[in-house]
N, C-alpha and C positions, 0 to 999 in steps of 0.2 A: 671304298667307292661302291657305289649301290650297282648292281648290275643292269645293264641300260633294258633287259629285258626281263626283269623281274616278276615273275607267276604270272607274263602271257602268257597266251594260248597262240601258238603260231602252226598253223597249215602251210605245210610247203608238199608239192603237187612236183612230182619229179627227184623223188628221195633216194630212190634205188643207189643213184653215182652220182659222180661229177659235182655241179655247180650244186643240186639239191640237197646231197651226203652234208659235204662240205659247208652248207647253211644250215642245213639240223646241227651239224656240232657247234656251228660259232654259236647259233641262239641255244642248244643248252649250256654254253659257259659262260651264256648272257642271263641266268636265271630262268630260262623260256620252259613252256611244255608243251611236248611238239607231238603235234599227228604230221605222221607220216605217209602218203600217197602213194601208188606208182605200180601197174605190173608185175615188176619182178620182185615175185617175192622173199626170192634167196638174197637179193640186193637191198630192199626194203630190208630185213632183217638184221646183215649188216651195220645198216645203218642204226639202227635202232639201239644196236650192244654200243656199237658207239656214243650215239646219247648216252646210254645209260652210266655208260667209264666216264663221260663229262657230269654226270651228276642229277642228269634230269629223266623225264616223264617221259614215255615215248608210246601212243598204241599205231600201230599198224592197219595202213585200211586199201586196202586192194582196189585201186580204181582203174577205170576204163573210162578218164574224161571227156572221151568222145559220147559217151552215152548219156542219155539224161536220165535214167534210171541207176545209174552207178554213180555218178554224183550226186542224188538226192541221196542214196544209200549212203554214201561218203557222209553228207554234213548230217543227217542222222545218229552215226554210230559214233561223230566228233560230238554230237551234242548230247549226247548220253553218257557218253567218256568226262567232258572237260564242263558242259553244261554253257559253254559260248566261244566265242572265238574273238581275237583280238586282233590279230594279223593273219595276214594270207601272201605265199609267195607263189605263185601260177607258172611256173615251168617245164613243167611237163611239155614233150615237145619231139617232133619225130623230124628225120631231114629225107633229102631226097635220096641218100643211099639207102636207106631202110625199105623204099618203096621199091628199089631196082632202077630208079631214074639220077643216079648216079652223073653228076656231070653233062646231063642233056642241058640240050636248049630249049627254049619253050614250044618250039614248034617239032620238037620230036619225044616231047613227055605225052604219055596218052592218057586218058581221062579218070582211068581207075589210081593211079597214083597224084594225081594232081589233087582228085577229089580227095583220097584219103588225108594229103598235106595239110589241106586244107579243115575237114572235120576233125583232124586229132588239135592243130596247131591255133584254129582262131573259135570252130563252134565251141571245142574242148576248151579253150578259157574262157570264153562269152560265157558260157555254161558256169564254171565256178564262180567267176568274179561275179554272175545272179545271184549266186545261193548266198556266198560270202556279203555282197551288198545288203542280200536282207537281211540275216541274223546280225550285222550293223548295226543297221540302222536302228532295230529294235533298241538294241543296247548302248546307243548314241554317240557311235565310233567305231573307230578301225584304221588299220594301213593295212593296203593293198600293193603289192610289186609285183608286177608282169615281166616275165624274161622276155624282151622282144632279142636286139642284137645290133651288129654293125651293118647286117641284112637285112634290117627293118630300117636301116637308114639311106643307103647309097643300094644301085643297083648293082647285083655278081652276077659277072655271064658264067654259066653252067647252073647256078641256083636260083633261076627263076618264081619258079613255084614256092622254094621255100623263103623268099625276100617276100615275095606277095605274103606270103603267109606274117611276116615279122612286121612288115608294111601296115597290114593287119592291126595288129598287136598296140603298134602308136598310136592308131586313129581310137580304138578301145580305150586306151589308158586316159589319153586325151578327154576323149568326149566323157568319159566317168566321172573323171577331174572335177570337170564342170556340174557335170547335172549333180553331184554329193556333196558340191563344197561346204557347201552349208548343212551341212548332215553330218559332219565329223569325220568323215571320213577321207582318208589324203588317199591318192592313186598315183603312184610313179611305176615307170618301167625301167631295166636297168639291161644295156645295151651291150653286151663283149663282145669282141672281138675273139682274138684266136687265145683260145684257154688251152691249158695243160689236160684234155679229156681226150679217149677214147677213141672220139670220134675228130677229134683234130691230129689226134699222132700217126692215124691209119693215112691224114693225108701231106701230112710229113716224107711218108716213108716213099712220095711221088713224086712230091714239091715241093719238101721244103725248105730249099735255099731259096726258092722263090720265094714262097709264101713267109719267111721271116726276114726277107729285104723291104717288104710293104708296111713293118712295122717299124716305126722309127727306133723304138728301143732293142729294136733288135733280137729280142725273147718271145716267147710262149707266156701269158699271161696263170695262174694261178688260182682255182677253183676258192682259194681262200679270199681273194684279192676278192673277186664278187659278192662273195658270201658277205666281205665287210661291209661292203658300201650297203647290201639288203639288209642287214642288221640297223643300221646306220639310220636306212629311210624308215625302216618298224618303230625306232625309239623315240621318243619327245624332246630329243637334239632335232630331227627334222621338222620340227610343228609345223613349221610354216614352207613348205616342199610340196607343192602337190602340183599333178602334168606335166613332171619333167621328164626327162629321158638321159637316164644315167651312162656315160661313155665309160668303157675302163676298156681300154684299147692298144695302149702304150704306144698313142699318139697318132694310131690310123687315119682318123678323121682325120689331124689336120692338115695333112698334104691335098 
């Protein structure tokens, strides 16, 4: 069977861990050749050996998606590498405990953390899905996937800032949808709930008999389980998929 992502070139923005790691491997045992994104570069590296045990392509590109000098530098140094782009996965993404606004409400989050949720989580992907849209269009196609979450969909008290921020994320995906449809290029977003990361087991270790009674299936979802469905929306199984909003929740929504 042909591999569903054979000799793309797939941008995933948040490679270092988690749901990012976890999508560089499934797209290189999909045939993929992956630039890899992300700050940490002990974790970005990682990733990369791991491409490479799965068989494929991997360069490494140190970004700071908030910036727009670091993203132009990004799709630069992909286009010198790979010489286009076919897919783009936009995850990269910061939460409110990273900023020290841990569990506020909105009316006791103060404006330096709010602002940064905000530039790393919606300008920081405005900003790539730019670059990524043109180098597209040029070449008369693409898939595009934005991690927005179950917080871009419903509102969490304690995660204010960072729901607006994923809130965010739909109304981008959305409006992209449209203004490219006719440009070839599809735009979905792919929404999880509570994944097996880092940053959801630090809040296990608080809540979580709570927080795994709100999921009907009763588990922690799996950074692979996501990885599939973004592989899934990259390949020409999805041709006809564009402004959706991917749940993989284990049935959160539907209470």
């Amino acid at each position: 069977m042909t591999p569903l992502l054979k000799d793309k070139v797939v941008l995933i923005t948040g490679a270092a861990g988690g749901i990012g790691r976890a999508t560089a491997i499934a797209a290189a045992r999909e045939g993929a050749q992956l630039a890899l994104a992300d700050l940490d570069s002990e974790g970005t590296q990682q990733t990369a050996s791991l491409v490479a045990e799965a068989g494929a392509t991997a360069v490494i590109l140190p970004t700071d998606i908030s910036s727009v000098h670091a993203v132009e530098l990004m799709m630069k140094s992909l286009m010198e590498s790979f010489g286009r782009l076919d897919c783009a996965f936009n995850n990269a993404a910061i939460a409110q405990a990273q900023c020290g606004a841990a569990s506020m409400r909105l009316g006791e989050i103060d404006e330096g953390a709010f602002t940064r949720i905000m530039q790393v989580n919606v300008v920081g992907t405005w900003l790539c899905m730019r670059a990524e849209i043109e180098h597209m269009r040029q070449r008369g196609g693409g898939a595009i996937v934005n991690a927005s979450s179950v917080s871009g969909l419903v509102g969490r008290s304690g995660s204010g800032a960072y729901c607006a921020s994923k809130h965010a994320i739909v109304g981008l995906t959305k409006t992209a949808a449209l203004e490219y449809a006719t440009s070839g290029i599809r735009v979905n977003a792919v929404c999880p709930g509570f994944i097996d990361t880092p940053f959801v087991r630090s809040s296990l270790a608080t809540r979580g008999a709570k927080l795994l009674e709100s999921v009907p299936m009763g588990r922690l979802g799996h950074p692979d389980e996501v990885a599939q469905m973004v592989i899934w929306l990259f390949s020409d199984r999805a041709s006809y998929v564009t402004g959706s909003m991917m749940g993989m929740d284990g049935g959160f929504m539907a209470g």
